[in-house]
N, C-alpha and C positions, 0 to 999 in steps of 0.2 A: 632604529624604528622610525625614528623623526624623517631619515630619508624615505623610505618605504611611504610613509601614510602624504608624502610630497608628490611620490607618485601618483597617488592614487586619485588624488583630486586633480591632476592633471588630466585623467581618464574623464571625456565626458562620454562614451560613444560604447556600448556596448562591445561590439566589435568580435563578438564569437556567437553566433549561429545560435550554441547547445542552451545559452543562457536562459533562465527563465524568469518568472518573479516570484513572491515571495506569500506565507500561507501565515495567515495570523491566530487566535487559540479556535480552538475549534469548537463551532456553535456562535463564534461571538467575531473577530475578527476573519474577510473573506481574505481568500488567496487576491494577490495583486501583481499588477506589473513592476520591476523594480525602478522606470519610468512616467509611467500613470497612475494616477489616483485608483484608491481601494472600490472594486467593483464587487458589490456582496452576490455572491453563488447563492447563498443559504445552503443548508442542509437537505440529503434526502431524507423525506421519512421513515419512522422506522413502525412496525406494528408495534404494539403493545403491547393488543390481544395473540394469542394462538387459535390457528383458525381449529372449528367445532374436527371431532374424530366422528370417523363412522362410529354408531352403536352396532355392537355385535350384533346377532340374532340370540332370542333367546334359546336356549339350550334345551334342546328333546328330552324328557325323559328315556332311555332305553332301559331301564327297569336298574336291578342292581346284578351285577354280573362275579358268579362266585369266582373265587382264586383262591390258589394258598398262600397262607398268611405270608407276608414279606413280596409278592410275586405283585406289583401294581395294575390296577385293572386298565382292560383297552378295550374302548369302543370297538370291536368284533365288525360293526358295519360301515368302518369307515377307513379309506384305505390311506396307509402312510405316505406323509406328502414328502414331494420330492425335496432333497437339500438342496437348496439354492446357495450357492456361494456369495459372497457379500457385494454389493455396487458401490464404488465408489461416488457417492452424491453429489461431490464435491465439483466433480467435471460435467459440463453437461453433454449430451449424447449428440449435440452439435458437433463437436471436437472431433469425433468418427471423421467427418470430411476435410478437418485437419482448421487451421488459424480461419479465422471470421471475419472478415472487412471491417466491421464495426464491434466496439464492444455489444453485451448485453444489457438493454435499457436498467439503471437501477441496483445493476451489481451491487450489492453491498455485504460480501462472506465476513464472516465472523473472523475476529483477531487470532490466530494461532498460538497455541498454549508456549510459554516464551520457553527459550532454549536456553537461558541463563547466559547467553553471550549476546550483548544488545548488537552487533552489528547484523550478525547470522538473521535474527530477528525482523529487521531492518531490509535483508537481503529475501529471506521467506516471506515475506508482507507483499512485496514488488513480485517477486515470481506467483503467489497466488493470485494476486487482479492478474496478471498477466494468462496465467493459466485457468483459472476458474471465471473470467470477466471477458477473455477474446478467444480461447483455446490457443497461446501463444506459447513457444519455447521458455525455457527459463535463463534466467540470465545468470553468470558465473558470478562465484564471490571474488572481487577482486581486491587480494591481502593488501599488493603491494601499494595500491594506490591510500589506504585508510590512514596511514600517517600525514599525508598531506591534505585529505579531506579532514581532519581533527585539527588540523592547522588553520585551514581556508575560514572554518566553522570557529574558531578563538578572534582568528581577523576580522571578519564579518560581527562577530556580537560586540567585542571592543571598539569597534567604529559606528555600528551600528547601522552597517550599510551592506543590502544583501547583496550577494557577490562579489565583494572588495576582492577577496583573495583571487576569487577565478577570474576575474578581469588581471588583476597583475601578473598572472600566469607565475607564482614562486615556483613552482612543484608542477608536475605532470596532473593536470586533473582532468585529461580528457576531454570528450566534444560538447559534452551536455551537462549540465548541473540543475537539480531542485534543491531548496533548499527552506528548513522553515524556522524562520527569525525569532531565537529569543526572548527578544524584546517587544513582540505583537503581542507575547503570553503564551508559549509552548512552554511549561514547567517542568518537566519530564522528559525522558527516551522514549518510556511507554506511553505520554501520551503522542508523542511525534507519529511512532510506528501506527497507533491505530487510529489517531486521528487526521492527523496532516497528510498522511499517503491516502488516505481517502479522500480527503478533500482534492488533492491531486485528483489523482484518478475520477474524480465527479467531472470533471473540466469536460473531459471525453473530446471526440474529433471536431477541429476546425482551426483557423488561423493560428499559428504561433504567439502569436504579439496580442491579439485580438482588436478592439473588446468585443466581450472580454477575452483574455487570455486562454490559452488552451496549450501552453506548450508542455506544462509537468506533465499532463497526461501523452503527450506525444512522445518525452522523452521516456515516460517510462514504457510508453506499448512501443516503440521502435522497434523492429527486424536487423537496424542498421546495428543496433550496439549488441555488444556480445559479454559485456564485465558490469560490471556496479562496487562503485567502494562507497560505504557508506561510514561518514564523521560525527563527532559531537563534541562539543563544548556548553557546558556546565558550570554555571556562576550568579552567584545572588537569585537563585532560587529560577533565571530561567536557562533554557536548554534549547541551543540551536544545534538544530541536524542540516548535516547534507549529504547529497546523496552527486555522487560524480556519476556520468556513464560512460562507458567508452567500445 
């Protein structure tokens, strides 16, 4: 281990493209470069309020209309409305013309109800911004790569240096990495999955490196990647995730 971590501070120099920086707790610590100083994003707003419903109209009398008893009565002048089959709300009607040059301003969908298996979770989070925020394909679960992003994510929180692992290339972890440290205050899986992937994803399109930076959101909308393995490590109360792409 003594030789490994002798490596690692011989690395001054990024030297892989995918890398990105790093996302601190959410609301409180901003996503940063793992080279420059903490640039605060903020948060996007969220409503509070729900906006007012239409009021019905009020309801006609049409008298009372007899039946036999158990048979439910029907408005006689009003003719039965067509079934409509259900819409998918989720996608917007953009998506008909296929992926979107830019996300939509302000994306912010609701966390999906968890699947009991935190990578899956992890893995659906990423493909909804990707599909509900750009009209983009989804991206595959990649099993085999999650043992060494669980790895890369133990290396990273023990040195306390985001992308120790993916700079020393141990394991296959692919061209691109996000990742959210730990020790900024991510306490949870669940709060990584609905918070930090969003704060990613706010970055939205522009320079890689920045400032500010934009590349989590680059690696996760990419065309080029086709897999995602997502990691975690878990200790004294905080939780770094990463997310590999390839």
């Amino acid at each position: 281990m003594n030789h490994r971590l002798a490596r690692v501070l011989s690395l001054v120099a990024l030297g892989f493209a995918g890398c990105t920086g790093h996302l601190g707790t959410e609301g409180s610590a901003p996503p940063e470069d793992a080279a420059a100083p903490p640039v605060d994003l903020g948060r996007a707003p969220m409503d509070a309020v729900a906006p007012p419903r239409d009021v019905p109209p009020t309801p006609i009398d049409r008298g009372t209309i007899r039946v036999d008893t158990g048979t439910p009565a029907r408005d006689v002048g009003t003719p039965p409305r067509d079934v409509v089959a259900p819409v998918d709300v989720g996608v917007p009607a953009a998506c008909a013309a296929g992926p979107l040059a830019t996300p939509i301003a302000g994306c912010r969908p609701p966390v999906p109800p968890t699947t009991g298996d935190d990578r899956q979770d992890c893995v659906n989070r990423i493909n909804q911004f990707r599909r509900e925020c750009q009209c983009l394909p989804p991206l595959q679960r990649w099993t085999d790569g999650e043992d060494c992003a669980d790895s890369q994510a133990m290396i990273d929180q023990q040195t306390r240096t985001a992308h120790n692992g993916f700079r020393m290339r141990l394991c296959n972890s692919g061209s691109g990495q996000n990742e959210c440290p730990g020790w900024l205050g991510w306490g949870s899986v669940a709060s990584t999955v609905s918070g930090c992937l969003q704060q990613m994803w706010d970055e939205g399109p522009g320079d890689f490196y920045g400032p500010p930076p934009h590349g989590h959101y680059l690696n996760m909308s990419s065309t080029s990647h086709t897999r995602v393995a997502c990691g975690y490590y878990t200790s004294g109360g905080a939780t770094t995730a990463v997310q590999n792409f390839q």
